[in-house]
Phi, psi and omega in degrees: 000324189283332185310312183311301199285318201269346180303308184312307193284320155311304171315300187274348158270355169269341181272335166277342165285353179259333184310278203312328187275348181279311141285358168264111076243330170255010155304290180312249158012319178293291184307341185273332167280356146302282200314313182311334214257348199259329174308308217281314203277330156297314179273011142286313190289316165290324149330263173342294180302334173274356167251340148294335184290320202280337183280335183290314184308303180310285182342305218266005155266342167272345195254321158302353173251007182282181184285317190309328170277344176292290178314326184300301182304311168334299208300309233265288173284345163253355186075019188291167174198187200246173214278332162323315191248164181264145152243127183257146157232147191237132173290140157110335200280135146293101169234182209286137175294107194231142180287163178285333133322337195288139178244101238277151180264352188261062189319357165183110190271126174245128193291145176309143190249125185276144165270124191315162196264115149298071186320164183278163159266007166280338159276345170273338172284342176294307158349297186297328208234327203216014176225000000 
């Protein structure tokens, strides 16, 4: 009988120690596909912002190889005009000091994105009703 008992006892502590190691082996698994799936969601993300930048860079190379930009520039750093046209100077105008030559280092300024303003909701229902 005692053989019996402890075969008993043996038996539900290997079965709980196989239990127990069966769930620390997919805890463990769980968390290693979290951390993967939360890697993967960044470097999405990070995808993107590097495929927006590369479509603003195209643009903005289609627009430095264009004629409209050549000319602009022609006007600006050499002071150049066309066979057409006046050029006037003007006395008295101030303008920001700059070399002629200078090139801005910022190739897209992107303005700070403001957070919408919360109006009360007593002020929006008035809106709503008298404006």
């Amino acid at each position: 009988m005692a053989p019996q008992i402890i075969r008993n006892v043996s038996n539900r502590l290997l079965i709980i120690i196989a239990f127990i190691f069966a769930i620390y082996s997919n805890a463990r698994l769980i968390a290693t596909n979290y951390a993967l799936n939360q890697a993967v969601i960044e470097k999405k993300a990070e995808l993107g912002e590097l495929e927006e930048d590369s479509a603003k860079l195209k643009l903005l190379l289609g627009y430095y190889q264009s004629d409209e930009y050549q000319e602009v520039e022609a006007r600006r750093r050499l002071g150049l005009k066309k066979s057409d046209e006046r050029a006037y100077a003007i006395k008295g105008l101030i303008l920001p000091i700059s070399k002629p030559n200078e090139i801005e280092p910022v190739i897209f300024k992107e303005l700070p994105q403001e957070a919408p303003v919360k109006e009360s909701n007593l002020s929006a229902w008035w809106k709503y009703f008298f404006n």
